[in-house]
CHARMM internal coordinates of N, CA and C (Angstrom, degrees):
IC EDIT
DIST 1 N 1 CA 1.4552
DIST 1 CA 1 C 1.5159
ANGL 1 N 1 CA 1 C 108.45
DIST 1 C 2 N 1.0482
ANGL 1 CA 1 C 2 N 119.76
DIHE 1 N 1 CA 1 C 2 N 136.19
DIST 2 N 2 CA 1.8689
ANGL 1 C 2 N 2 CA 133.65
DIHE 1 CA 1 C 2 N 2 CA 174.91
DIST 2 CA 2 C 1.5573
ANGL 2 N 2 CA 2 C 84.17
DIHE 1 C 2 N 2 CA 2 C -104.35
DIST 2 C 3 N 1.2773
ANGL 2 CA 2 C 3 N 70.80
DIHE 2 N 2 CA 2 C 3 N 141.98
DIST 3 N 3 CA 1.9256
ANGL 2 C 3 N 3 CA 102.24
DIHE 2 CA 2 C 3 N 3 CA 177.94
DIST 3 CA 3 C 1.6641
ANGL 3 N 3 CA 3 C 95.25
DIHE 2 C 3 N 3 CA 3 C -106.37
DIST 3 C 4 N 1.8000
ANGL 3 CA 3 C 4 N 108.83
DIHE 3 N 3 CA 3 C 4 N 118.04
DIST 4 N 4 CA 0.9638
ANGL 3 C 4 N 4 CA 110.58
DIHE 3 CA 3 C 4 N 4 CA 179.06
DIST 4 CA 4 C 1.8097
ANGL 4 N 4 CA 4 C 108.64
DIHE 3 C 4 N 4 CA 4 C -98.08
DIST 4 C 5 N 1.2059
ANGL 4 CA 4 C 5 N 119.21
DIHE 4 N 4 CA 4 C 5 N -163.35
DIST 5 N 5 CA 1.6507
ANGL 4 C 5 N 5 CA 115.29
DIHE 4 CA 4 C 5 N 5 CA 162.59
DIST 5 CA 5 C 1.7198
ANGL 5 N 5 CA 5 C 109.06
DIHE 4 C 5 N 5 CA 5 C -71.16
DIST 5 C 6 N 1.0381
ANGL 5 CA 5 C 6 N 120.86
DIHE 5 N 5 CA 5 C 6 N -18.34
DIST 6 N 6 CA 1.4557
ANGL 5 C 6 N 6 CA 124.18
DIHE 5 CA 5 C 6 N 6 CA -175.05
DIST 6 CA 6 C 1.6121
ANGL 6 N 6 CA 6 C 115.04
DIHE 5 C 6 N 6 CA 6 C -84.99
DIST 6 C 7 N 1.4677
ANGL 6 CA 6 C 7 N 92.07
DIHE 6 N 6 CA 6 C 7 N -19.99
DIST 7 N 7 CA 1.3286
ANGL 6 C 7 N 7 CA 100.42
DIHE 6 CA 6 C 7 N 7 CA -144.10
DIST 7 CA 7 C 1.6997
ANGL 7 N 7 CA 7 C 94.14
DIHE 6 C 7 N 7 CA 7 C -96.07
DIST 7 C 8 N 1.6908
ANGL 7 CA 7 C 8 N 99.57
DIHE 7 N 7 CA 7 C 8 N -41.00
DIST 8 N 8 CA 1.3667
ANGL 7 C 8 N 8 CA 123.90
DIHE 7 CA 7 C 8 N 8 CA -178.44
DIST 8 CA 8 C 1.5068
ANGL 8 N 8 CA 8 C 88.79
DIHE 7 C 8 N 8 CA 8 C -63.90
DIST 8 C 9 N 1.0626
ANGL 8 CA 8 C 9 N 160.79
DIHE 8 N 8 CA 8 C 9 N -61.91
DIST 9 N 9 CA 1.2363
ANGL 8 C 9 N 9 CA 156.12
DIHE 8 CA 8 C 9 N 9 CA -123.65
DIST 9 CA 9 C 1.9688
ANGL 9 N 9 CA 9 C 103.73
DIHE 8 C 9 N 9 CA 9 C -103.76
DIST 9 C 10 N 1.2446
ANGL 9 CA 9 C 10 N 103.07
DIHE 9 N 9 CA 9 C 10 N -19.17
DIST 10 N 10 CA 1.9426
ANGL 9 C 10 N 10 CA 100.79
DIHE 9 CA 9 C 10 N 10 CA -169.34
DIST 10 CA 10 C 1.9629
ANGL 10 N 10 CA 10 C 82.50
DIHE 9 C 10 N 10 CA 10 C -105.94
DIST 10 C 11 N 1.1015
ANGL 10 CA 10 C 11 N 137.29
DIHE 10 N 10 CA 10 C 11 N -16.35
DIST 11 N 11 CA 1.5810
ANGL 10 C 11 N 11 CA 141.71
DIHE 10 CA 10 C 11 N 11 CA -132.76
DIST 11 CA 11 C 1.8527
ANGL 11 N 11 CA 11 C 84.67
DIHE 10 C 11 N 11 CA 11 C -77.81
DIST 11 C 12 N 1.7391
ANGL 11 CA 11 C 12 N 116.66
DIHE 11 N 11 CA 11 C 12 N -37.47
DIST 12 N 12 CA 1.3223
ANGL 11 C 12 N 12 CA 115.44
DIHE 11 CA 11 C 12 N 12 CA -174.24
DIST 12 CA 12 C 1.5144
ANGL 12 N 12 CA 12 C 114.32
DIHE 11 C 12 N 12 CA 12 C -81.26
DIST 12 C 13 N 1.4734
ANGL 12 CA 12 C 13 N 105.22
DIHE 12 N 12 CA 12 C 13 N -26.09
DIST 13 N 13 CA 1.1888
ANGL 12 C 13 N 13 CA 108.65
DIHE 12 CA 12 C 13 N 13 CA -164.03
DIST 13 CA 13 C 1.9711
ANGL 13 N 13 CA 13 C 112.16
DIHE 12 C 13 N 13 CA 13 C -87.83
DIST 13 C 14 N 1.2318
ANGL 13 CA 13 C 14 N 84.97
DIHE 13 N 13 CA 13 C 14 N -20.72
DIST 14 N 14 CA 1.8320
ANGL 13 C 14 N 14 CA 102.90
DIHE 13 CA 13 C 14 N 14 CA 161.05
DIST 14 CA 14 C 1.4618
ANGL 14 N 14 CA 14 C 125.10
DIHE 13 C 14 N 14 CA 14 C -73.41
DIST 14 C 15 N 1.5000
ANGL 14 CA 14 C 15 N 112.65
DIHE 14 N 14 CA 14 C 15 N -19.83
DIST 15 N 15 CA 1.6685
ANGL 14 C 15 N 15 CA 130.46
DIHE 14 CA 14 C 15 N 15 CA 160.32
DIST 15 CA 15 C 1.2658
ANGL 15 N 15 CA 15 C 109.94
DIHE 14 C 15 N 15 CA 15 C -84.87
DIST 15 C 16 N 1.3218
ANGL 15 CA 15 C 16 N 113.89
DIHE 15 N 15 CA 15 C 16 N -21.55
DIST 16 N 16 CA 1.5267
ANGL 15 C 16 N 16 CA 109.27
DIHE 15 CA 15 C 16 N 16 CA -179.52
DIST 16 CA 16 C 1.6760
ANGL 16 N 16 CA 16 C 113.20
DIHE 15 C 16 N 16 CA 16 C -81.53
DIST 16 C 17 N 1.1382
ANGL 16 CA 16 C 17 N 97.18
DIHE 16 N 16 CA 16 C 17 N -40.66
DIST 17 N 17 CA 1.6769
ANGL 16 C 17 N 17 CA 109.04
DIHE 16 CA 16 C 17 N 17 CA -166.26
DIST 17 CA 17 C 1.6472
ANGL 17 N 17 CA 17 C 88.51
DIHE 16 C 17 N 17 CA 17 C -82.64
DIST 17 C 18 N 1.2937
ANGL 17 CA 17 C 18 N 125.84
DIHE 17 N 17 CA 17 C 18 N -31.84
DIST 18 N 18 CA 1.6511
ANGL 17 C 18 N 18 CA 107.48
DIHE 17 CA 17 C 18 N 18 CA 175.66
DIST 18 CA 18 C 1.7894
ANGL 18 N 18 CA 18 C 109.97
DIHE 17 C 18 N 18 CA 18 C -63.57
DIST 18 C 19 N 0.9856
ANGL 18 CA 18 C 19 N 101.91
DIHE 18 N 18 CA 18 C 19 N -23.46
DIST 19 N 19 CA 1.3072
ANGL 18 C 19 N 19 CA 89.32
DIHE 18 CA 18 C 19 N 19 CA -157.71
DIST 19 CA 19 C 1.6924
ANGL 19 N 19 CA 19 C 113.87
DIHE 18 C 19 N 19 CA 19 C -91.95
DIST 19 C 20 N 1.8521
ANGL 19 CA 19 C 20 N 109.63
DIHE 19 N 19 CA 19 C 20 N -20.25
DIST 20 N 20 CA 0.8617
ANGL 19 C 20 N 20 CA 122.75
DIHE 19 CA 19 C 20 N 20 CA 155.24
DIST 20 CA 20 C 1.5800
ANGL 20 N 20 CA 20 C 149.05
DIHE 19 C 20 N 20 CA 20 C -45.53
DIST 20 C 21 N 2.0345
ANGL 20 CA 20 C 21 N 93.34
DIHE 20 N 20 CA 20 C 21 N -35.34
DIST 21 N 21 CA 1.5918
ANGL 20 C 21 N 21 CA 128.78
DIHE 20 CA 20 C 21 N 21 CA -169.28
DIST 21 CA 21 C 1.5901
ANGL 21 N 21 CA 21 C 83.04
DIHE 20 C 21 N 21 CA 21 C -90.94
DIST 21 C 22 N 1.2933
ANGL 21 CA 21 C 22 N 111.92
DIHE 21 N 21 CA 21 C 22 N -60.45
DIST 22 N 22 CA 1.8891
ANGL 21 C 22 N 22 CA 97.08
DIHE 21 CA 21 C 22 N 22 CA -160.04
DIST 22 CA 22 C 1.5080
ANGL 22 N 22 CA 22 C 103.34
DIHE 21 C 22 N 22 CA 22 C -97.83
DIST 22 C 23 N 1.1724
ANGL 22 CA 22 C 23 N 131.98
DIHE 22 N 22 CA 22 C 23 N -19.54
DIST 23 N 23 CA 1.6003
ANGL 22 C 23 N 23 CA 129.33
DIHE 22 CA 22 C 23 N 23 CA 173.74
DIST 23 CA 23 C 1.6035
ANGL 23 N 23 CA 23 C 113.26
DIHE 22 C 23 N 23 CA 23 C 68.73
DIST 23 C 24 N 1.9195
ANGL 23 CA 23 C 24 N 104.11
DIHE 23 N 23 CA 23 C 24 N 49.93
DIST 24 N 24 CA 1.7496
ANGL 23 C 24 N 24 CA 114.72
DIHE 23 CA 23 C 24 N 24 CA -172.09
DIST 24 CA 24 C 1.7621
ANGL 24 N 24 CA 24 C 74.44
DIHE 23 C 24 N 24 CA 24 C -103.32
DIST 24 C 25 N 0.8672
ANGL 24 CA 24 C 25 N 103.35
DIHE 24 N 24 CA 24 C 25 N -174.50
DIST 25 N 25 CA 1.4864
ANGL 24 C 25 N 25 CA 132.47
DIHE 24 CA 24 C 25 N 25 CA 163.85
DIST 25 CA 25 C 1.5314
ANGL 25 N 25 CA 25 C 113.97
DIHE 24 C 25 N 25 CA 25 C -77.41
DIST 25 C 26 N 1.6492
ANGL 25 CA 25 C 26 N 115.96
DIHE 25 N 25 CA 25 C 26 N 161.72
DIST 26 N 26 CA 1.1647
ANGL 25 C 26 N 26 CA 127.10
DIHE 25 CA 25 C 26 N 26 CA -144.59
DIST 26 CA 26 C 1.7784
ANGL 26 N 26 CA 26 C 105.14
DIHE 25 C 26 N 26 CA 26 C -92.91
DIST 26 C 27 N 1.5961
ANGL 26 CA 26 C 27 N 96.59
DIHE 26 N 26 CA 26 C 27 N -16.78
DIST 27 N 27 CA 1.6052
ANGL 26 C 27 N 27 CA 127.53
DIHE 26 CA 26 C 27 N 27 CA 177.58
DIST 27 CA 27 C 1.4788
ANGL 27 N 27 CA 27 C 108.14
DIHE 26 C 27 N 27 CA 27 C -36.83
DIST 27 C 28 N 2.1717
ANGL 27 CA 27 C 28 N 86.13
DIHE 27 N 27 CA 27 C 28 N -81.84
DIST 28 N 28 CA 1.2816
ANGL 27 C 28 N 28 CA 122.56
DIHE 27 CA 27 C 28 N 28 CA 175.47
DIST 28 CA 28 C 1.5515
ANGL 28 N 28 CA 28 C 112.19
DIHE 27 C 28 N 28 CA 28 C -53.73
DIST 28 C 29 N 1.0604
ANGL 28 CA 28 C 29 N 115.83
DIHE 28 N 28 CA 28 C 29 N -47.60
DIST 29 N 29 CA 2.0173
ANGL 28 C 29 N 29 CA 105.86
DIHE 28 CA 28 C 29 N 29 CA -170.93
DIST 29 CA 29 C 1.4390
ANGL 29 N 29 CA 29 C 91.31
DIHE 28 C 29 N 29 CA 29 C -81.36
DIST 29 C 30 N 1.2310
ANGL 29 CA 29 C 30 N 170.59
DIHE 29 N 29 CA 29 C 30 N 50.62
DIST 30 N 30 CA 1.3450
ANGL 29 C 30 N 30 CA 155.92
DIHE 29 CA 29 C 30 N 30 CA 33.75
DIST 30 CA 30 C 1.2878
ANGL 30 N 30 CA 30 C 115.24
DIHE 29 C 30 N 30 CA 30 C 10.86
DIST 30 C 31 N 1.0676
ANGL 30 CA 30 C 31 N 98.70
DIHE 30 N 30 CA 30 C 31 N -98.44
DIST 31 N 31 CA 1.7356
ANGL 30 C 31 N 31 CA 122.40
DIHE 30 CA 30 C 31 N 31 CA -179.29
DIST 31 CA 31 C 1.5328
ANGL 31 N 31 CA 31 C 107.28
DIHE 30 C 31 N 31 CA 31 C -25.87
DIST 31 C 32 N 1.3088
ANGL 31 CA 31 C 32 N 117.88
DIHE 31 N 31 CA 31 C 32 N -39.36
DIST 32 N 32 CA 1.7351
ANGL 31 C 32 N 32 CA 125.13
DIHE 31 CA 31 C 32 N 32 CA -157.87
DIST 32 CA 32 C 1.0518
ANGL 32 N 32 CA 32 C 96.68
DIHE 31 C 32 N 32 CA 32 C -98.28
DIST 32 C 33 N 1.8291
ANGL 32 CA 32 C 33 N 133.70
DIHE 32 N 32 CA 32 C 33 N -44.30
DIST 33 N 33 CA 1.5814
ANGL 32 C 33 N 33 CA 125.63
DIHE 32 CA 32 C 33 N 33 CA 155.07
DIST 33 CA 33 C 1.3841
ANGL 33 N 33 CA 33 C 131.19
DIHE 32 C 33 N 33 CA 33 C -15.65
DIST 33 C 34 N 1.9464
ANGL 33 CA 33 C 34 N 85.03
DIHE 33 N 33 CA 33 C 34 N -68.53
DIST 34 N 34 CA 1.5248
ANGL 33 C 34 N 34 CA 101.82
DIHE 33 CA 33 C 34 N 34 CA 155.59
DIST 34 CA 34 C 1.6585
ANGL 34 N 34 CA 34 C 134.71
DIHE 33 C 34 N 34 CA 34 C -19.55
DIST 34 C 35 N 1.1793
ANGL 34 CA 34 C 35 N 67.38
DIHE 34 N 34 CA 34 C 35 N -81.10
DIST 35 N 35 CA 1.6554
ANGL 34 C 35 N 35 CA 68.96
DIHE 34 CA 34 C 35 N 35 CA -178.42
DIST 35 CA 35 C 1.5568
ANGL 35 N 35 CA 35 C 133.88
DIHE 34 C 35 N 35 CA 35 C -92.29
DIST 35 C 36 N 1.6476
ANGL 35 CA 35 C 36 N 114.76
DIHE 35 N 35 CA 35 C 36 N -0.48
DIST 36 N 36 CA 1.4458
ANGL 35 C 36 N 36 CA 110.40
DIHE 35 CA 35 C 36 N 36 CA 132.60
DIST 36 CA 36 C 1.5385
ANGL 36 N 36 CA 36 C 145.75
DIHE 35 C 36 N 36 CA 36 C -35.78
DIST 36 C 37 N 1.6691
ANGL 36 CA 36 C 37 N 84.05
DIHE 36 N 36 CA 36 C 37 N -47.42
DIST 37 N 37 CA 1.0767
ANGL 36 C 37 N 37 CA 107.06
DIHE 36 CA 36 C 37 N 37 CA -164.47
DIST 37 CA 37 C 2.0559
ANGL 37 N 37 CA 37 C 114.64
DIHE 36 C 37 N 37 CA 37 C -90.94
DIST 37 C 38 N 1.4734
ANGL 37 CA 37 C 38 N 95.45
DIHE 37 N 37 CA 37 C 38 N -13.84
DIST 38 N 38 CA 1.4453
ANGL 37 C 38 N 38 CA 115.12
DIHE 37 CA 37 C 38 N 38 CA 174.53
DIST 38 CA 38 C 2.2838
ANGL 38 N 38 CA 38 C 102.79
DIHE 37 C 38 N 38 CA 38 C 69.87
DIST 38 C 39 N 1.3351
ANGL 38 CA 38 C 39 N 85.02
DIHE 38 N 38 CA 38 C 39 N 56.86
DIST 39 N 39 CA 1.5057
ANGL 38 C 39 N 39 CA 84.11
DIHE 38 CA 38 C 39 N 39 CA -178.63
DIST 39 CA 39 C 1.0910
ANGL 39 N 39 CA 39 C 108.03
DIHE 38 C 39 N 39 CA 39 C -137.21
DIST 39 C 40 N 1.1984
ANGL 39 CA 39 C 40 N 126.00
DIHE 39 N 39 CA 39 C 40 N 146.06
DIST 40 N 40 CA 2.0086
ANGL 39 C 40 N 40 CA 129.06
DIHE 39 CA 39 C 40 N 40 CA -174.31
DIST 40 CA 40 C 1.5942
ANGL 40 N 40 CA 40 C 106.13
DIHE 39 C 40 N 40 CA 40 C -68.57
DIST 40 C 41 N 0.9861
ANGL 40 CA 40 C 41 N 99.71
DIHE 40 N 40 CA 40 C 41 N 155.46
DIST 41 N 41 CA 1.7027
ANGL 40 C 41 N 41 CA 101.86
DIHE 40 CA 40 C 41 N 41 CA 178.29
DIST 41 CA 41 C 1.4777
ANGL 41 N 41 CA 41 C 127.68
DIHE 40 C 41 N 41 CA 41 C -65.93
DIST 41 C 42 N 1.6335
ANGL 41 CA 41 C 42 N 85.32
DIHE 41 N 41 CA 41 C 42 N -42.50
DIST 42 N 42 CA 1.7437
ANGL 41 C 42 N 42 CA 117.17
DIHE 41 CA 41 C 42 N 42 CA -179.25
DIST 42 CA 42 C 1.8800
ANGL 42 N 42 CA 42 C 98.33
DIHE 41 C 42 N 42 CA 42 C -47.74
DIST 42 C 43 N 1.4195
ANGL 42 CA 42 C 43 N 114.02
DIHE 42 N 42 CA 42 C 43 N -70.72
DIST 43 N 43 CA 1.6492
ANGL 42 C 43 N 43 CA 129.38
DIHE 42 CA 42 C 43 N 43 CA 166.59
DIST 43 CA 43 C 1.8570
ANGL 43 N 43 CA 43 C 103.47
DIHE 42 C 43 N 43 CA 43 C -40.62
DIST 43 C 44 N 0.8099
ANGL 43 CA 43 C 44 N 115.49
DIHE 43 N 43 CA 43 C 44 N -59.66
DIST 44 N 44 CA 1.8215
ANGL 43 C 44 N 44 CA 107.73
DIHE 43 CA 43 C 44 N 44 CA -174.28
DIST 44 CA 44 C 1.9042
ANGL 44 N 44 CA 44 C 96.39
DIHE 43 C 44 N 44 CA 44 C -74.90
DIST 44 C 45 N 1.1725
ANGL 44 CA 44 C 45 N 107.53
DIHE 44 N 44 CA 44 C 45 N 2.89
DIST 45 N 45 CA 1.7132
ANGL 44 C 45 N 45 CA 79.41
DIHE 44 CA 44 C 45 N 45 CA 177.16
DIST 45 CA 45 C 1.5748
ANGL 45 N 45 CA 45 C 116.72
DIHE 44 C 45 N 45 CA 45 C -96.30
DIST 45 C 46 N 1.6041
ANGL 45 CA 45 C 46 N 106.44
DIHE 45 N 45 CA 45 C 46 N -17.56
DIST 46 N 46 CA 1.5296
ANGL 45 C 46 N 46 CA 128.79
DIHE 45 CA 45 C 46 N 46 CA -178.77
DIST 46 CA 46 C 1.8359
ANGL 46 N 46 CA 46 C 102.09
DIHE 45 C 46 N 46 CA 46 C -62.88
DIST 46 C 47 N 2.0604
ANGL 46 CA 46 C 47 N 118.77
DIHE 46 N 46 CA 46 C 47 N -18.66
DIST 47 N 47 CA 1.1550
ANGL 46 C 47 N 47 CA 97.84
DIHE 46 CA 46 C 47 N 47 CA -159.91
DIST 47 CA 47 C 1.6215
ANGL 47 N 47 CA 47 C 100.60
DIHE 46 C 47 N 47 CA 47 C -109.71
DIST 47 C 48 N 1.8661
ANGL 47 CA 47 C 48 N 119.97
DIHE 47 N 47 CA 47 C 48 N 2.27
DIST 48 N 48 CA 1.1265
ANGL 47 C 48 N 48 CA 131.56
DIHE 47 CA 47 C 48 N 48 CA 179.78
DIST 48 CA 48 C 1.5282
ANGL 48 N 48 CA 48 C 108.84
DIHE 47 C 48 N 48 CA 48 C -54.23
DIST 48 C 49 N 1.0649
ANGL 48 CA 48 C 49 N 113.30
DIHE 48 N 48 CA 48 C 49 N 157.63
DIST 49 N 49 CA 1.6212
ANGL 48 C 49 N 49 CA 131.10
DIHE 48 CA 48 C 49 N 49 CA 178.61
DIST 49 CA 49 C 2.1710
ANGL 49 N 49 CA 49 C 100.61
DIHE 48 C 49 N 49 CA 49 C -97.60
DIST 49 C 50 N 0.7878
ANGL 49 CA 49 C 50 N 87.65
DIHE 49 N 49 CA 49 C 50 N 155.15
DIST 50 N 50 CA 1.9349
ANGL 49 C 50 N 50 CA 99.46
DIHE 49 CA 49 C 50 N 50 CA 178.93
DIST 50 CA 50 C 1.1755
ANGL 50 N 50 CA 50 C 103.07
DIHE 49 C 50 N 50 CA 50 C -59.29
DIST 50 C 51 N 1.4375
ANGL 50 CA 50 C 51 N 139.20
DIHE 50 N 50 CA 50 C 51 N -46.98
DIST 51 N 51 CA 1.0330
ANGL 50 C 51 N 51 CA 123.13
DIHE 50 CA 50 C 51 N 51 CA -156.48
DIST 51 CA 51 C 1.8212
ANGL 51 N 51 CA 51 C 111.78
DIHE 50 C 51 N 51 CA 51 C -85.44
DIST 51 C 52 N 1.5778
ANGL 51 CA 51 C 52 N 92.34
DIHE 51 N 51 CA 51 C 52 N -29.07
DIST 52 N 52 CA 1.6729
ANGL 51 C 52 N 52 CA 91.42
DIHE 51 CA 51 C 52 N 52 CA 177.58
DIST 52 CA 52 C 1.4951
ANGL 52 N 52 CA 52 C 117.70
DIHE 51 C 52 N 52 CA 52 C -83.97
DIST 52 C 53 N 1.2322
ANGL 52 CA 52 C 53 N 100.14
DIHE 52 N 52 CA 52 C 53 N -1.41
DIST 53 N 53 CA 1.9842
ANGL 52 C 53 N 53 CA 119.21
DIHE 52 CA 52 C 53 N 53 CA 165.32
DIST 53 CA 53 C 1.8971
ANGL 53 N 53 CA 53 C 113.36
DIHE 52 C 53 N 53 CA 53 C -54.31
DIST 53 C 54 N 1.8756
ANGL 53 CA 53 C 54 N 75.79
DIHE 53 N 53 CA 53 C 54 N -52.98
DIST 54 N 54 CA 1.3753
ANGL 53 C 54 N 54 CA 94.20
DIHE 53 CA 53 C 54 N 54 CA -164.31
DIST 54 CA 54 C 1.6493
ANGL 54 N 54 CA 54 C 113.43
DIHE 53 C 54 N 54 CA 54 C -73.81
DIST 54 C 55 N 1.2135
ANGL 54 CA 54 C 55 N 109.13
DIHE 54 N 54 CA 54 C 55 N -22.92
DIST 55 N 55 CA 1.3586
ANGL 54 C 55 N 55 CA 123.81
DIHE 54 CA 54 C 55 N 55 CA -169.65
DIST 55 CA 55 C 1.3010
ANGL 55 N 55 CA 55 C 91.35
DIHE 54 C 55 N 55 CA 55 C -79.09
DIST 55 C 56 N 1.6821
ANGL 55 CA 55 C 56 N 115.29
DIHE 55 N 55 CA 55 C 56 N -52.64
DIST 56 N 56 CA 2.0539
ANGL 55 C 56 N 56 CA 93.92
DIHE 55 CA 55 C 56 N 56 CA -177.46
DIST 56 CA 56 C 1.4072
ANGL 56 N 56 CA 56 C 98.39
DIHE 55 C 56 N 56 CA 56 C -77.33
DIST 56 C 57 N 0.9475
ANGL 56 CA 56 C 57 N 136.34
DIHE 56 N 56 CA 56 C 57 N -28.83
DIST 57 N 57 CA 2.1893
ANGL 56 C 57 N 57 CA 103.31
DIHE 56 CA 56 C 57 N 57 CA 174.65
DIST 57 CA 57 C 1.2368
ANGL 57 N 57 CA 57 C 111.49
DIHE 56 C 57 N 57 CA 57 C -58.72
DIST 57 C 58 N 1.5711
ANGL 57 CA 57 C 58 N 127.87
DIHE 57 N 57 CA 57 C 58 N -33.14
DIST 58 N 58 CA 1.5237
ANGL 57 C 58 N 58 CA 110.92
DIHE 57 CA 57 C 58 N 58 CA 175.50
DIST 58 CA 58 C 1.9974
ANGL 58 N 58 CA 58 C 122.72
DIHE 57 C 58 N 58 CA 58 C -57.52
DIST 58 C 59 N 1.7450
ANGL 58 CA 58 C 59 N 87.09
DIHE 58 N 58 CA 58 C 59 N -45.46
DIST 59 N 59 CA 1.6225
ANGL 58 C 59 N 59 CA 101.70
DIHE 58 CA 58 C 59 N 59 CA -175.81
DIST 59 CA 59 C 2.0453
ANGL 59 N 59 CA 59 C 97.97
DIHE 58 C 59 N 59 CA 59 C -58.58
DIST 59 C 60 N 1.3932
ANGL 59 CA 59 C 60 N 113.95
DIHE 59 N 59 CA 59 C 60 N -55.14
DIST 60 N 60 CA 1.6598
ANGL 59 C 60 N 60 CA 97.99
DIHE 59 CA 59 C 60 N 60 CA 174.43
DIST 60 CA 60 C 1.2600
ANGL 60 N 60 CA 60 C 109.95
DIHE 59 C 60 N 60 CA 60 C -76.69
DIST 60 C 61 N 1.0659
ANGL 60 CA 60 C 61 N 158.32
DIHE 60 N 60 CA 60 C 61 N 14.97
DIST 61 N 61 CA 1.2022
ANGL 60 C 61 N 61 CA 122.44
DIHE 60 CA 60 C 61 N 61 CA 123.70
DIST 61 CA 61 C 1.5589
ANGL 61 N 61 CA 61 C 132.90
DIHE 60 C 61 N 61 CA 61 C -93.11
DIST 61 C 62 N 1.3641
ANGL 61 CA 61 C 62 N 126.83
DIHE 61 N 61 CA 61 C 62 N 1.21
DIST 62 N 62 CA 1.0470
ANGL 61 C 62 N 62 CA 129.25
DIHE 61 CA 61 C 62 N 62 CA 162.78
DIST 62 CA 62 C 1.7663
ANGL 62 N 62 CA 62 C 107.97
DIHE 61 C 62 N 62 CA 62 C -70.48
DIST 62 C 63 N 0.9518
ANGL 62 CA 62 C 63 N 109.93
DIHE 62 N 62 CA 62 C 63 N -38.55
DIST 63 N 63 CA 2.1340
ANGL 62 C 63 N 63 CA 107.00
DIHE 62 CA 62 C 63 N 63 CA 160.56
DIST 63 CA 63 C 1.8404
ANGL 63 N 63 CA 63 C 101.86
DIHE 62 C 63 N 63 CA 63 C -93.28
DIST 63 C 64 N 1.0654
ANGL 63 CA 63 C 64 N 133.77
DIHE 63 N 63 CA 63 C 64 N 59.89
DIST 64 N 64 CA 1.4388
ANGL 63 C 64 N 64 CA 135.87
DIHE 63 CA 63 C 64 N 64 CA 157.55
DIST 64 CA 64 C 1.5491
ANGL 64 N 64 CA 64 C 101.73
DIHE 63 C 64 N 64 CA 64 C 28.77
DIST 64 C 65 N 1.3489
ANGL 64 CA 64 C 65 N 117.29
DIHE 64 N 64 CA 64 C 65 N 39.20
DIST 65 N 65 CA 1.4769
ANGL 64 C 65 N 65 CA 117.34
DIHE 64 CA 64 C 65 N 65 CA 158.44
DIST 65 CA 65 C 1.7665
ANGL 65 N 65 CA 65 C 106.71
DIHE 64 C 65 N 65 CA 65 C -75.15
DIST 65 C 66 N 1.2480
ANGL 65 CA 65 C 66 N 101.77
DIHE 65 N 65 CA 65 C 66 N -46.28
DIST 66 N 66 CA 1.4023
ANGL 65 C 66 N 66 CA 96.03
DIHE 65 CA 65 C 66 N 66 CA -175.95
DIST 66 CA 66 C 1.5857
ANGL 66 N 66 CA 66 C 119.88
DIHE 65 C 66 N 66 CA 66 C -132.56
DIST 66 C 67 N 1.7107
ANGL 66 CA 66 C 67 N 122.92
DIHE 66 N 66 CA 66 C 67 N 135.14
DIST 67 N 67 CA 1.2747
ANGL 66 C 67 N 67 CA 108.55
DIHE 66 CA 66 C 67 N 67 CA -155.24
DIST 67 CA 67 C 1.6037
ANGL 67 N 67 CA 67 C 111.12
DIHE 66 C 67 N 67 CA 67 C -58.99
DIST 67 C 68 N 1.3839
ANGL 67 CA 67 C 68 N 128.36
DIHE 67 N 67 CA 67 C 68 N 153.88
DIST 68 N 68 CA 1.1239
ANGL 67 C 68 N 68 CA 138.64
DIHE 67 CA 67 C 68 N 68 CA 174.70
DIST 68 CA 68 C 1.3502
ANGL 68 N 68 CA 68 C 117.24
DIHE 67 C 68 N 68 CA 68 C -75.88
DIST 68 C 69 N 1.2858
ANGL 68 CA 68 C 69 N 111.14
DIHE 68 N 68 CA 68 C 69 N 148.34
DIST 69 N 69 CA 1.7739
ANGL 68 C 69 N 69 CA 122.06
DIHE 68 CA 68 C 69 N 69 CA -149.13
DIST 69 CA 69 C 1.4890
ANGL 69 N 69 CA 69 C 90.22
DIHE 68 C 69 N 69 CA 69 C -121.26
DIST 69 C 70 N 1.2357
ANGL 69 CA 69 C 70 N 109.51
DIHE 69 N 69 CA 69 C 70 N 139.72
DIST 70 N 70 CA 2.0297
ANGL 69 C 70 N 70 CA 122.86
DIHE 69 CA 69 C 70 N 70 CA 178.62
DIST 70 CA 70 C 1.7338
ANGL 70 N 70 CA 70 C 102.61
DIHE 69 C 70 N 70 CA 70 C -123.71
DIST 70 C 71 N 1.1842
ANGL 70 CA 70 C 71 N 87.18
DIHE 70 N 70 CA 70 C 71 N 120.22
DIST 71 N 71 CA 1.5321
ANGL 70 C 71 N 71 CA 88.64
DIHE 70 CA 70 C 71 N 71 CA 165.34
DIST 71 CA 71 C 1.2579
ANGL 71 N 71 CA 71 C 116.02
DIHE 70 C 71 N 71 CA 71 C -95.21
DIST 71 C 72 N 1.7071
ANGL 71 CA 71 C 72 N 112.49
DIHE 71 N 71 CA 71 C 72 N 126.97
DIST 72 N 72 CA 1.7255
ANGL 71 C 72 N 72 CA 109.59
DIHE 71 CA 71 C 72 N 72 CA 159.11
DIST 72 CA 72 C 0.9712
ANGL 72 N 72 CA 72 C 129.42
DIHE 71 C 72 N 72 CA 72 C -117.42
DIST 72 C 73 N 1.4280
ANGL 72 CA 72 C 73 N 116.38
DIHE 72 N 72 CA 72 C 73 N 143.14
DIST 73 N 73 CA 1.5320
ANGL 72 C 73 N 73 CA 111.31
DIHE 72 CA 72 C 73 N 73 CA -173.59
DIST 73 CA 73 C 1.7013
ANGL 73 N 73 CA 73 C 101.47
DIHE 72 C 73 N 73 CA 73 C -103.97
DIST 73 C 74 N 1.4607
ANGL 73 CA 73 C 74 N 86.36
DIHE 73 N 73 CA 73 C 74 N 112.48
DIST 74 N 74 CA 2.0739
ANGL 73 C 74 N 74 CA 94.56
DIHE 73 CA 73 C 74 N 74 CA 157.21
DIST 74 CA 74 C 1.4052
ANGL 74 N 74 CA 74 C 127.19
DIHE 73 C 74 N 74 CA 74 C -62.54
END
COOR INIT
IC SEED 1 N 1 CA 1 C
IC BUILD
């Protein structure tokens, strides 16, 4: 699949609505795009929006995929 401007622009909103319909994590309805769609992850991660970025760093580190981040305020 080529990621067009149309395509790039619905690509989050098709992770959104998956994740809404079956209620997996934001990881997995990536991942399963993926590979419907026969596309590397690395390539579908350039077309994510910030917030669904942010949503999988919470989900890996809430399973110790990825170390957990502390915010301090000085």
């Amino acid at each position: 699949m080529i990621f067009t401007e149309e395509s790039k622009s619905s690509f989050s909103k098709k992770v959104e609505d998956y994740v809404a319909s079956t209620g997996c994590q934001y990881m997995d309805a990536v991942l399963k795009f993926c590979e419907d769609h026969n596309i590397e992850p690395e390539v579908a991660a350039k077309y994510l929006t910030k917030p669904i970025k942010e949503k999988i760093m919470v989900e890996g580190q809430e399973i110790n995929l990825l170390p957990k981040t502390t915010s301090k305020l000085f």
